[in-house]
C-alpha positions in Angstrom: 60.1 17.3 15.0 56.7 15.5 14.7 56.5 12.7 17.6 53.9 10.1 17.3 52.6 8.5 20.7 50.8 5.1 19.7 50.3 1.7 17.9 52.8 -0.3 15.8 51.1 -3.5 14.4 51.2 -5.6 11.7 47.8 -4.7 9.1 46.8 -8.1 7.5 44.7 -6.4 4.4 42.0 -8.6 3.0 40.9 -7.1 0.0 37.2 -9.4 -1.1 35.8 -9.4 -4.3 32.2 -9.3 -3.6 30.2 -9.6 -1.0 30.9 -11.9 2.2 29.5 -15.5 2.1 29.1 -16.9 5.4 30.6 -20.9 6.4 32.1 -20.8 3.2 35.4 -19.7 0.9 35.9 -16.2 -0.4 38.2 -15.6 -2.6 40.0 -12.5 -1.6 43.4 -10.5 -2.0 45.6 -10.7 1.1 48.3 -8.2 2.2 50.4 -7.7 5.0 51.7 -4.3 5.9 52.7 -2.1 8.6 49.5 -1.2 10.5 49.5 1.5 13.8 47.8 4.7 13.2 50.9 6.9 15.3 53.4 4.5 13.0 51.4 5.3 9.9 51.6 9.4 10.8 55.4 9.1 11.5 56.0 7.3 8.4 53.5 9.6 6.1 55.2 13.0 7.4 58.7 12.0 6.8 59.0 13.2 3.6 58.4 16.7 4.6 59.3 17.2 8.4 61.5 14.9 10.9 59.6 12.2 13.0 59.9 10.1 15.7 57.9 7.1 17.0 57.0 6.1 20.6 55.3 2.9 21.4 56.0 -0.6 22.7 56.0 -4.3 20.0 56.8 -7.8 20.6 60.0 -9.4 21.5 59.5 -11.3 18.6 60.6 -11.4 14.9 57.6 -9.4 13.6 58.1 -6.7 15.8 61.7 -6.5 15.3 61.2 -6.3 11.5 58.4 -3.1 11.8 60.9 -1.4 13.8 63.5 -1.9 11.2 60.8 -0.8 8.4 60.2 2.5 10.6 64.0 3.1 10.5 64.3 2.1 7.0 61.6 5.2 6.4 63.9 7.1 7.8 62.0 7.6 11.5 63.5 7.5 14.7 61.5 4.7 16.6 62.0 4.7 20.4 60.4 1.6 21.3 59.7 -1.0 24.0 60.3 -4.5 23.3 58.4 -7.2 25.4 55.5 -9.7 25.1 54.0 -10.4 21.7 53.6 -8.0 18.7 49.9 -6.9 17.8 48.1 -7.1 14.7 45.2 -5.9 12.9 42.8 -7.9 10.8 41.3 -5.1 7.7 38.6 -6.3 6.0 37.7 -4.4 3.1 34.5 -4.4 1.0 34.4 -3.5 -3.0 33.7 -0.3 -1.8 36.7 0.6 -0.2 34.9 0.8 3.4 37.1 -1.4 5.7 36.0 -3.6 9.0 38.5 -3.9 11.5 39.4 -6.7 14.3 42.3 -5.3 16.3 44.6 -7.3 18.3 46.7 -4.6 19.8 48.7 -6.8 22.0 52.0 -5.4 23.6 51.0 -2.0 21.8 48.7 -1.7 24.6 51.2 -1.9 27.4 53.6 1.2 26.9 54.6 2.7 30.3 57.5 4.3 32.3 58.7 5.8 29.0 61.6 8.0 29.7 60.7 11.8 29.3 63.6 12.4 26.9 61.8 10.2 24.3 60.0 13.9 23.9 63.9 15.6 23.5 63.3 18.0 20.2 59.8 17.4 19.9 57.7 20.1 18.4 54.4 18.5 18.3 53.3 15.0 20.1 50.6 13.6 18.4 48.3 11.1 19.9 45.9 8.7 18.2 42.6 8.1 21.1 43.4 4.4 20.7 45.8 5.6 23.4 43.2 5.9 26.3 41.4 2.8 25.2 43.0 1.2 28.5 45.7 1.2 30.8 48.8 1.2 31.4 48.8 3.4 27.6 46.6 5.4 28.6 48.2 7.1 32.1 51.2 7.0 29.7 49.8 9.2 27.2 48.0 11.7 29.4 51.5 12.1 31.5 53.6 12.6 27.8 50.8 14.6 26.5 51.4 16.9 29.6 55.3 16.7 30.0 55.1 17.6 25.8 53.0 21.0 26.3 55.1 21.7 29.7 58.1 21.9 27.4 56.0 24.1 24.9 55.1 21.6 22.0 52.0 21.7 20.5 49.9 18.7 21.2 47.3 16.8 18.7 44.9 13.8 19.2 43.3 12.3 16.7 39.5 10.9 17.7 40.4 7.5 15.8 37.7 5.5 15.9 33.9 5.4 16.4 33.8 2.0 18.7 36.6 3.3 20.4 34.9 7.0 21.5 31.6 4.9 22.7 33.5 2.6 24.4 35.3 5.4 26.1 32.1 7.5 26.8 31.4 10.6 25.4 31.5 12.5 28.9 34.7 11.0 30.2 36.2 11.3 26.6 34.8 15.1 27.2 36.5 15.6 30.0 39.4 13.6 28.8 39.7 16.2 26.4 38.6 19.3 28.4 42.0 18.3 30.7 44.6 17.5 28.0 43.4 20.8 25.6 45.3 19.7 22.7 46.2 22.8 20.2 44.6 20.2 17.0 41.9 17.9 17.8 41.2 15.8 14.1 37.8 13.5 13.8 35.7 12.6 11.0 31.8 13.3 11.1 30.8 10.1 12.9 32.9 10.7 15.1 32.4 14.2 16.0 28.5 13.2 16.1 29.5 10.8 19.1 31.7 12.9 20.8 28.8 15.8 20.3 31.9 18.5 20.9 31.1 22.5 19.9 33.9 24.9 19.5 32.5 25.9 23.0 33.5 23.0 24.3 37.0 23.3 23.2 38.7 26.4 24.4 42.3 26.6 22.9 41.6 23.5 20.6 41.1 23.7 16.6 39.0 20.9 15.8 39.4 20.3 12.3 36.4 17.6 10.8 36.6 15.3 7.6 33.7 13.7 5.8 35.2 11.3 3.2 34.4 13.6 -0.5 32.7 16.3 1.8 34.2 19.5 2.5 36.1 19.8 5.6 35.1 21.5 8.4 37.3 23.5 10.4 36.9 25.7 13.8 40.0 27.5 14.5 40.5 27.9 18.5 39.0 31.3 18.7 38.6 31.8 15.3 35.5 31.4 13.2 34.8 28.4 11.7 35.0 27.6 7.5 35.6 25.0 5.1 38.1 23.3 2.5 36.8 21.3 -0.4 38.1 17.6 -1.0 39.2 17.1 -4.4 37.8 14.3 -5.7 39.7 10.6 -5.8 38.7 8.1 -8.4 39.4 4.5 -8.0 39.1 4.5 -3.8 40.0 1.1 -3.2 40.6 1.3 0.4 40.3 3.8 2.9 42.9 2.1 5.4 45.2 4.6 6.6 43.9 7.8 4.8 42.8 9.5 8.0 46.1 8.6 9.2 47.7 10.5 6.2 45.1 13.4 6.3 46.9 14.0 10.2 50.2 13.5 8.8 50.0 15.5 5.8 48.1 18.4 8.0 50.7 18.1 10.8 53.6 18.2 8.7 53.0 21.5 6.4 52.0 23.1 10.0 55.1 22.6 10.9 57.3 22.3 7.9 56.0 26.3 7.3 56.0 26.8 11.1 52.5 27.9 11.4 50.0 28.5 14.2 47.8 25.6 14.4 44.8 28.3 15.2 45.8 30.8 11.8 42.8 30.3 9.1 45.3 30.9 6.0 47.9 28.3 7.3 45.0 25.7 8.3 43.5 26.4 5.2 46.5 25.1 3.5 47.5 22.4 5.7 44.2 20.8 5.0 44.6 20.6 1.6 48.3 18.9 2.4 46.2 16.5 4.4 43.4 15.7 1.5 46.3 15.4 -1.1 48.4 13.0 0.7 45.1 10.9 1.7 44.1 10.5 -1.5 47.4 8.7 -2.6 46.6 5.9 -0.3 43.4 5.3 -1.3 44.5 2.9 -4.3 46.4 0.9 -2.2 46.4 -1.9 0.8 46.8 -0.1 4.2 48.6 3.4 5.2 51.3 2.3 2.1 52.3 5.2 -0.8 52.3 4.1 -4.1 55.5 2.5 -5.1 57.5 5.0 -6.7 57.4 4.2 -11.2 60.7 3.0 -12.0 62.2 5.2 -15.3 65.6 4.8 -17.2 67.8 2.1 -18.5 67.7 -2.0 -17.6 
């Protein structure tokens, strides 16, 4: 089972049509969807492997109704209820490229989780919006640990550029040097920050995207190589598709019960990774395409 540590929010998607005019109206396309990197994983991967959510919402009718979309999807959601449910402001250009304003709210303020929330787990995978601040981010380091005591694999994902400087690059470095995670995901500006070598990262496969560049991959111990990205036409919005590139690489890991440090298996788990990214690129948030209705009416 794939267990995702993190953030459940609502994503309020604000699609412009041209550039941003300041003090005045801009007409826009508004969407509201569920937002949380970890809930976006969980969700992306069920198709293929079993999940289960860990985090903490509101008390409140929004974060009642996410958790009943995560169960809808078919994930098992072990969640905390108390305080107000957070949400996440996307702004996104006519490129695609999206600006975000978090408000992470109770998702911030997940502790005392109970250790069997990790019962069955076989990876536990951990967006770095975890350590942002405390109490999450004791939380996660202690589950993190409890997960590879009971011999899951562990993944973070480097999630976001503010977030890493924020953080620091040398407690983030240690952060990382402690916790060894068996996958360690980023994209390029955010392995630039955290400056990381595959020296640095004994026993971790740190595995690099750069939007329509080639991956980069460094297996732990292994040498390093590359996957090519198909290309996507049409990106609309780039909300979420790191989100499914973790998901999609997670799941076929697991689904084919590979070593996260074998090149062949990697290899092919990154391109499960570009594929399902790239079917979220058309749309508003981490959200697949709504399935094409066929038959009779």
């Amino acid at each position: 089972m794939l267990v995702a540590l993190g953030d459940l929010v609502e994503d309020v998607v604000v699609w412009v049509d041209g550039p941003v005019r300041h003090a005045t109206d801009n007409p826009a396309r508004v969407t509201r969807t569920r937002g949380g990197s970890a809930a976006n994983v969980a969700v992306l991967a069920r198709a293929q492997v079993p999940t289960r959510f860990l985090g903490r919402v509101g008390d409140d009718a929004l974060g009642h109704a996410l958790v009943a979309g995560l169960a809808s999807a078919g994930v098992d959601a072990r969640v905390q209820t108390a305080g107000r449910t957070g949400s996440i402001v996307v702004l996104v250009d006519d490129t695609g490229e999206r600006t975000m304003f978090p408000d992470r709210a109770a998702s911030a303020e997940l502790a005392d989780v109970p250790t069997d929330w990790l019962d069955g787990a076989t990876v536990l995978h951990a967006p770095a919006y975890c350590f942002a601040a405390e109490p999450f981010a004791g939380t996660a380091v202690a589950l993190l640990r409890e997960a590879r005591s009971r011999g899951a694999l562990t993944s973070i994902d480097a999630a976001s550029v503010d977030l890493l400087q924020t953080i620091g690059a040398a407690r983030a470095h240690a952060l990382l040097a402690d916790l060894a995670p068996d996958l360690l995901f980023a994209n390029a500006a955010e392995a630039a920050v955290l400056a990381l070598t595959p020296a640095d990262l004994a026993g971790t496969t740190l595995v690099v995207k750069d939007g329509a560049g080639p991956v980069r991959v460094a297996p732990a111990g292994g040498t390093p190589f590359t996957v090519e990205v198909p290309p996507v036409d049409g990106v609309r919005d780039t909300t979420g598709a790191g989100d499914a590139f973790a998901a999609g690489c997670l799941a076929a890991l697991l689904a084919g019960g590979a070593s996260p440090a074998d090149p062949v298996a990697l290899a092919a788990a990154v391109r499960a990774g570009t594929a399902l990214a790239a079917t979220v690129l058309r749309q508003p948030g981490a959200t697949l395409p709504a399935p094409t209705s066929t038959g009779a009416h």
